[in-house]
N, C-alpha and C positions, 0 to 999 in steps of 0.2 A: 744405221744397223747396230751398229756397236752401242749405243744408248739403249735401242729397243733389248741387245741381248740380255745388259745389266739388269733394267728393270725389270726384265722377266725373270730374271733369278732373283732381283729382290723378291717378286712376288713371291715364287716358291716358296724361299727362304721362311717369310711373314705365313703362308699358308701354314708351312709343315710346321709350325714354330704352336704351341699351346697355347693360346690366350689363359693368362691369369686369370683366372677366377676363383680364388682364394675361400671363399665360403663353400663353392661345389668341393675345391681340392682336399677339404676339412671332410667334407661328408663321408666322400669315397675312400679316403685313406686312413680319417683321423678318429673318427667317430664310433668305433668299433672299437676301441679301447678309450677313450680319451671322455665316453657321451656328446649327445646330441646339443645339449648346451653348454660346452667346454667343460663343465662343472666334475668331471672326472668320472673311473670307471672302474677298469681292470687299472688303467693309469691313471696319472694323476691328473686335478684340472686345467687346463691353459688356458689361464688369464694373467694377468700384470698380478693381481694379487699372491698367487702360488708361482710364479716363474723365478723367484728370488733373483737367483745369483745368476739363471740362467737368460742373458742378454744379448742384444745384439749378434755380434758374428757367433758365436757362442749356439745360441739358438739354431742360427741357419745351416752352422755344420753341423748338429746336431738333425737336423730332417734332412740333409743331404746325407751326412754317413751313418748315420743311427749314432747308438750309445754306450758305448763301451760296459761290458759286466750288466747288461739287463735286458731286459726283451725289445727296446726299440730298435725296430730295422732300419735301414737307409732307404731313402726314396729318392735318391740320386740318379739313377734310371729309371724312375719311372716320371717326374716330373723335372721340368726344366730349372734351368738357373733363376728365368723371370717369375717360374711361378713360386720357387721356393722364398725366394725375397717378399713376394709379396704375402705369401701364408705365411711368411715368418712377422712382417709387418701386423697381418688380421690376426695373430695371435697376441700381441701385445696392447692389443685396443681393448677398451673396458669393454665388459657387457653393460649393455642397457640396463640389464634390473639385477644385480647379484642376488637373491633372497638371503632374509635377517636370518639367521642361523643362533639364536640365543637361548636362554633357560624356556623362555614360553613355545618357542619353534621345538622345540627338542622334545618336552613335557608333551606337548600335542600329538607327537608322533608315537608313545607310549603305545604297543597293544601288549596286553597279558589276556594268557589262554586261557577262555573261561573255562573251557574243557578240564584244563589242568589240575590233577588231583594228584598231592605226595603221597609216596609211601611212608611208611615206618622204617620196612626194609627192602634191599632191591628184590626185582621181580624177576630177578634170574641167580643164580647158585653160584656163578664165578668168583676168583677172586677181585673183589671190590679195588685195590689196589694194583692188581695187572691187566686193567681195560687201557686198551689201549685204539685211541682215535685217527682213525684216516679223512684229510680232507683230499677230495674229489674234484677237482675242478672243472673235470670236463663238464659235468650235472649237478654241480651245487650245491654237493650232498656229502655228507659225516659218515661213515662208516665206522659202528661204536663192534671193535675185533674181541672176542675171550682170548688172552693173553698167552693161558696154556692152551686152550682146540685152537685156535685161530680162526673160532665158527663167529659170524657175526650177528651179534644181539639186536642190534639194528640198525637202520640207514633212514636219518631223517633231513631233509630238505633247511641247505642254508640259506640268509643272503646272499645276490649277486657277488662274486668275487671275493671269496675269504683271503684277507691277508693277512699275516704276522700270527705267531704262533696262537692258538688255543688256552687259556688260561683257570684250571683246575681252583675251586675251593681248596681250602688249609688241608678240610676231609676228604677230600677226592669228589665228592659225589655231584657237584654243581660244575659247569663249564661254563666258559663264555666265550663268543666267536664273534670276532668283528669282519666285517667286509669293508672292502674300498671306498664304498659309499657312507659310512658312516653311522652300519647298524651293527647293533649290540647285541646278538641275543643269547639269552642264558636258555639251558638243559639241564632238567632233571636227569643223569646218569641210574639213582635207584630206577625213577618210575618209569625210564627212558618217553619222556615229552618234555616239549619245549615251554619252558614256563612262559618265555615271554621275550619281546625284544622294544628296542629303542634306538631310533637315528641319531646319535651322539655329535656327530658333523657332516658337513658338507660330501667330505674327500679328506678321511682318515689312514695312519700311515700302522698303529699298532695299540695294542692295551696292555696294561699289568695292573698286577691283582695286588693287592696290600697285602702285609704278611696275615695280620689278623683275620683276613677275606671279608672286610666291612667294606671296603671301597676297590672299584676297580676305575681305572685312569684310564683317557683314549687321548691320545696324538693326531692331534690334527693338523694338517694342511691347510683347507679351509672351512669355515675363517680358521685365523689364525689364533687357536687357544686351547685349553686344556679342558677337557671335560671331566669331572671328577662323578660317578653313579654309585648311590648307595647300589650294595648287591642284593640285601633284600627285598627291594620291590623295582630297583633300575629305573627309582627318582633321580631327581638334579640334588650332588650337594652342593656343587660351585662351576660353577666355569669363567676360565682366567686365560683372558688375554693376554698374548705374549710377544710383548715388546722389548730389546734390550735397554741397557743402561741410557742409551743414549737415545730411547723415543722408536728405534728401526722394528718394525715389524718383523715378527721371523713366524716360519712354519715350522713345527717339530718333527726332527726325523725320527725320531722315535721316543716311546717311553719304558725305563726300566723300573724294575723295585729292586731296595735296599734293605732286605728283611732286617739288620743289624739295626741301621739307622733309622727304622720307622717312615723311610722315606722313599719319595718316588724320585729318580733324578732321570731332566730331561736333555737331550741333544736337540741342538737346537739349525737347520738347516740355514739363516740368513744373517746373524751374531755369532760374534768369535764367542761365545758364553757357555757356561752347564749352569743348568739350575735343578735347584734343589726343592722339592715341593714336599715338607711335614705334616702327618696324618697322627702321629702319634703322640701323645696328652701332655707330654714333656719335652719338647726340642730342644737343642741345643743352643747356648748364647750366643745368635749370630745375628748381624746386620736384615732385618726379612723388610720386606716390602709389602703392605697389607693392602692391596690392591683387588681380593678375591669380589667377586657377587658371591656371598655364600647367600645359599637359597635352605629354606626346611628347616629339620632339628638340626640340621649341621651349623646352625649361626649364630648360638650360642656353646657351641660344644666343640667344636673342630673349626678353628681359624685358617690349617693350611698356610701358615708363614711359608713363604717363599726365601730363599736364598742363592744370586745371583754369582755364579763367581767367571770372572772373566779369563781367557784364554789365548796362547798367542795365536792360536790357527782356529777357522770351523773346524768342529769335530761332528761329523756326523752320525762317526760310528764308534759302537763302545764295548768293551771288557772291562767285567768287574773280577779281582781277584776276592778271593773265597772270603774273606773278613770284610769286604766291601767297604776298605779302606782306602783301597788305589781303582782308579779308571785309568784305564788304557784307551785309547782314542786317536782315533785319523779322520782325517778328509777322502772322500768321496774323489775331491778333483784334486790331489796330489799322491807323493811318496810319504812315507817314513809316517811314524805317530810319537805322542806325547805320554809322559803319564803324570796323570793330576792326582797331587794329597787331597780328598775331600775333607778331612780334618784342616789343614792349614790353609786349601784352597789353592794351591800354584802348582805350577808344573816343576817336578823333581829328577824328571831324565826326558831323552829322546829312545825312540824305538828305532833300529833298522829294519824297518818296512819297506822295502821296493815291491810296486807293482799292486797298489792297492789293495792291502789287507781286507779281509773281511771280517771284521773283530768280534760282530753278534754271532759270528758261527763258530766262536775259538770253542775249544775245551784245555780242561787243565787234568794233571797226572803227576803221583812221585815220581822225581826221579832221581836216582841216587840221595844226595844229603839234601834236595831241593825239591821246587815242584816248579814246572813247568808248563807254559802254554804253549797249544799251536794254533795257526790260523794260516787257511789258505788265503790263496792270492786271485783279487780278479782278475790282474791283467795279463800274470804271467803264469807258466805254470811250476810253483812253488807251493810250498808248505813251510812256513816258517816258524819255528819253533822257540821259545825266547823263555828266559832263566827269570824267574819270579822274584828273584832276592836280588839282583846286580841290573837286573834288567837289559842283558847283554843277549844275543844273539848267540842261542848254543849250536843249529845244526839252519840250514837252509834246505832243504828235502827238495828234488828234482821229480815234478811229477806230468805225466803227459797232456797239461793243458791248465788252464787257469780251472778253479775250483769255487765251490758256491761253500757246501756244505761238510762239516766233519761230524764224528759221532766216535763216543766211545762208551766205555761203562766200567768201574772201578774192578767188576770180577772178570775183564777181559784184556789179555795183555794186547788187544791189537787197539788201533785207531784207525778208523774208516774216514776214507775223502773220496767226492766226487771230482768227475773235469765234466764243469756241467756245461762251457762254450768251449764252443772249435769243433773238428773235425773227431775227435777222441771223446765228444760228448759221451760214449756209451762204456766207458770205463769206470769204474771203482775202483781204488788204490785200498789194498790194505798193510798196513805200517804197523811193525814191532815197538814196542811200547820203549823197549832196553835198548835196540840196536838203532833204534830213529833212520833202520831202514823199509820201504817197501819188500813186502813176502812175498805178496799176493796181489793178482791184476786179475780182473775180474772182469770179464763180458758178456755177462747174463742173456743178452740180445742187442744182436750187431743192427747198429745205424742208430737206435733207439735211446732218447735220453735216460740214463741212467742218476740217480740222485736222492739224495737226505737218508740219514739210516734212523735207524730207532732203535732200542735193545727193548729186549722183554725185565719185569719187575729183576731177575736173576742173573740179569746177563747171561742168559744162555743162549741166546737166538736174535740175529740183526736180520732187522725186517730192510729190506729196499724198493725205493720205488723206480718203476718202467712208468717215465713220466710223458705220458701218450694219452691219448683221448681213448684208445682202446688198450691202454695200459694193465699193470700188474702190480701187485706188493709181492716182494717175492721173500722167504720165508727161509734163512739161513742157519747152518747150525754154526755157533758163534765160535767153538771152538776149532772143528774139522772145514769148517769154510767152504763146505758143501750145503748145496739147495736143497729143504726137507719139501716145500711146500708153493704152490704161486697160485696167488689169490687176485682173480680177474678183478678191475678197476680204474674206474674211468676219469683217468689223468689225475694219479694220486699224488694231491703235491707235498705231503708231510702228515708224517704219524708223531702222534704222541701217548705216551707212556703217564699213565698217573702217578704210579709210586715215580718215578724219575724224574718229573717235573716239581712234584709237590715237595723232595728231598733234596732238590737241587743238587741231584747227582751229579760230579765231579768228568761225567764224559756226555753232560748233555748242556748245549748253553742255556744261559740265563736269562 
C-alpha cells in the first residue's frame, strides 16, 4: 500500500509538472519580442552569436527573474525550473542558417520612394527649427508636432519598433529613424515623405549622424559590425566587423558622434575596448587598423581608420563632455564608471556611480565656477550629479524610484527626471538647477508610465510623455509647471526637437 501511495504521487508530481518543450516555450513567451527566428525584434536576438556576456546561470536567472532596468519580465511563475534550463539550453544552440547580412544583403534591401519629389521650401509655414518628432510605438508611426501650435504637420508610418533616438541633418530638414530590426529610413521634413529606407543589420541597437551629415553609422548586434551609409542615397560606404584586439567578437552597444573629432566612437558590448571610427579627411596620428570593406566612392576618399583603445572594465554606456575630450563610461552589469582621455586614450579617474547610471541620458549645466552632469540611476532611485573638472561627486539627489530619462534646456533653471520602474512609475521629479533640490513632483496620471521630456526650440515648454498604448504628450509650461495642453498618442516613447538636437543643447543628451 505504501509503495502504491508513493507512486501515485510520483505520478501526480510528473503529471502536474510541464514537460519541457523548449521551442513551444520560445513561441508562447519569447517571440513576441525576441521574433519568430530568434533573430530579434522589439529585443534583441537570442542566439550564441548576440548572447555575449550573457551565459549560463546568468541567462537562466535572467528568464526566471527578468532584467533589471529594462522591459524583460520574469517567467518564474509561469514556467518551471525544468523548462527554464532547457529554454535556456535551446537558446544557446546555433541556428541552422543565420543569413549573410553583408554590403550585397544590405544594398538588395535598398527601396527609395519613386513617389518621392523634394521641395525647395517646406510645405508648411512653421518654424523649420522647432518641429519637433514624436515616436509612437504603440502604431509605428512619427508624429512630425509645430513647435509653437503643437498642431501636427503630419504622422507618417515607421519600421517595426523604432529604437534609439531620431537623427536630424546638420540643416534640420532630413531625419533618419532606425528600428530594431535594422532599417534605416530617412524623411523628407520640408516635403514631409519618406524618401527612402535600408536594412543596415540583422538586429541593430542605435545610429549617429556625422557632423558634416555625409555619413550616418548603425550599431549592430547582428552580425556583429558597423554599418557606415552615405545619407545621400543610403548606399553602403563600409561595413566593419568588430572584433577586439585579441580576435573576440563583440556586438556594439551603441554608437555616438564626436562632432570635434570628426569622429564616430563605439561602446562596445563583449571587449573591454572603445573604438574610435574617422570620417574626416585629416585624422589624428594614431595606431588604426585598416580592416574596413569600403564599398563605392568611399574607397578612394574615406578610409574610416579605426582606433582601438583598450579599457579596464566594458563600458557600455557613455557620456561625452561638451569638448568631446573625455568619456564617462559604466557597465551595464556593475557599479561605479571610468573616465577615459580620448586624446591619450586611458582611464584618468573613477566615478561614484552606485546603482547603475544611465549615462546616455546624462545632461550637463553651469554651475557656480563649474559645469556639471547629472545622470539617473537604474537600479536605485538616485540622480547623481558629478563635478566636470575634479570628477568628484557633488550632490547624490533622493528620488522616488530608479530613473530612465532627464531633460533640461539651458533657458530653464529646472531639470526634469523620470522613475520610469517600480511602483512610482507615474512620477516626474522636477529639480532646481542652483539648489540640486527636487521642487516639484508631478503626476500628470496615476498608475500610468510617466517618461522622457523634450523642451520646445525656447525652452518655454517640456513636452512629456503618458507612455501607454492609449497614451498622451502632454504640453507643459516650462516655467509655471502647469499643463497648457495634452495631445492624444499612442504610446509616445520620445520627442525630439530639431533646433536642440542639431545644437547639441547642453540639457538634451548626445
Amino acid at each position: 500500500m505504501i509503495r502504491l501511495i508513493v507512486s501515485l504521487s510520483a505520478l501526480l508530481i510528473a503529471v502536474s509538472t510541464p514537460l519541457a518543450d523548449p521551442a513551444q516555450d520560445y513561441a508562447d513567451n519569447c517571440q513576441e519580442c525576441h521574433g519568430s527566428g530568434r533573430l530579434g525584434s522589439i529585443g534583441p536576438a537570442l542566439i550564441p552569436q548576440t548572447l555575449g556576456r550573457m551565459r549560463g546561470p546568468n541567462l537562466i536567472s535572467v528568464i526566471r527573474d527578468g532584467r533589471e532596468a529594462t522591459q524583460m519580465p520574469a517567467f518564474g511563475d509561469l514556467l518551471s525550473d525544468k523548462q527554464i534550463d532547457a529554454l535556456s539550453a535551446y537558446l544557446k544552440q546555433p541556428l541552422d542558417d543565420v543569413p549573410p547580412w553583408g554590403t550585397e544583403e544590405i544594398m538588395a534591401s535598398r527601396e527609395l520612394n519613386p513617389e518621392y519629389r523634394p521641395a525647395d521650401e517646406p510645405v508648411w509655414s512653421s518654424d523649420p527649427f522647432n518641429i519637433t518628432l514624436v515616436v509612437e510605438t504603440g502604431d509605428h508611426h512619427v508624429s512630425v508636432l509645430d513647435g509653437d501650435t503643437f498642431e501636427t504637420l503630419d504622422r507618417f508610418p515607421t519600421p517595426f519598433a523604432v529604437h534609439g533616438g531620431p537623427k536630424f541633418s546638420p540643416n534640420g530638414r532630413y531625419v533618419f529613424i532606425m528600428s530594431r530590426d535594422g532599417w534605416v529610413q530617412k524623411y523628407d521634413l520640408y516635403s514631409l515623405q519618406e524618401v527612402g529606407r535600408i536594412r543596415a543589420g540583422l538586429n541593430s541597437r542605435n545610429i549617429a549622424m556625422s557632423h558634416d551629415g555625409n555619413w550616418v553609422a548603425v550599431a549592430n548586434y547582428l552580425p556583429n559590425t558597423l554599418t557606415i551609409l552615405s545619407t545621400e542615397d543610403l548606399s553602403v560606404a563600409a561595413v566593419q566587423e568588430i572584433k577586439g584586439k585579441d580576435g573576440t567578437p563583440s556586438r556594439i552597444s551603441a554608437v555616438y558622434q564626436a562632432p570635434p573629432r570628426e569622429s564616430f566612437v563605439l561602446a562596445l558590448k563583449d571587449v573591454p575596448e572603445i573604438w574610435e571610427v574617422f570620417y574626416g579627411p585629416n585624422p589624428p596620428h594614431y595606431g588604426f587598423a585598416h580592416d574596413w570593406r569600403i564599398e563605392g566612392p568611399a574607397r578612394h576618399t574615406k578610409p574610416f581608420p579605426v582606433r582601438k583603445i583598450t579599457t579596464p572594465d566594458y563600458l557600455d554606456d557613455f557620456f561625452f563632455d561638451q569638448s568631446y575630450e573625455y568619456v564617462m563610461g559604466a557597465s551595464r552589469s556593475g557599479d561605479g564608471g571610468q573616465v577615459i582621455d580620448l586624446v591619450i586614450g586611458h582611464k584618468i579617474a573613477d566615478l561614484d556611480l552606485p546603482g547603475m547610471p544611465h549615462l546616455g541620458s546624462g545632461i550637463t549645466w553651469k554651475y557656480g565656477d563649474t559645469t556639471v552632469m547629472a545622470t539617473p540611476h537604474l537600479k536605485d532611485g538616485t540622480v547623481s550629479v558629478i563635478d566636470m573638472k575634479t570628477w568628484k561627486t557633488v550632490k547624490q539627489i533622493e528620488t522616488l524610484g530608479p530613473g530612465f530619462f532627464m531633460r533640461s534646456h539651458e533657458n530653464s533653471p529646472y531639470v526634469w527626471v523620470d522613475v520610469f520602474f517600480g511602483p512610482n512609475k507615474d512620477v516626474m521629479h522636477v529639480i532646481d538647477k542652483g539648489s540640486l533640490e527636487i521642487v516639484k513632483t508631478l503626476r500628470p496620471e496615476e498608475g500610468a508610465t510617466v517618461a522622457h521630456v523634450e523642451f520646445t526650440r525656447d525652452g518655454s515648454h517640456a513636452l512629456v510623455s503618458i507612455w501607454e498604448d492609449d497614451g498622451a504628450v502632454i504640453v507643459y509650461d516650462a516655467d509655471t509647471l502647469k499643463e497648457v495642453r495634452r495631445l492624444p498618442m499612442r504610446k509616445p516613447s520620445g520627442k525630439y526637437n530639431v533646433w536642440n538636437k542639431i545644437t547639441f543643447s547642453e540639457g538634451t543628451s548626445h
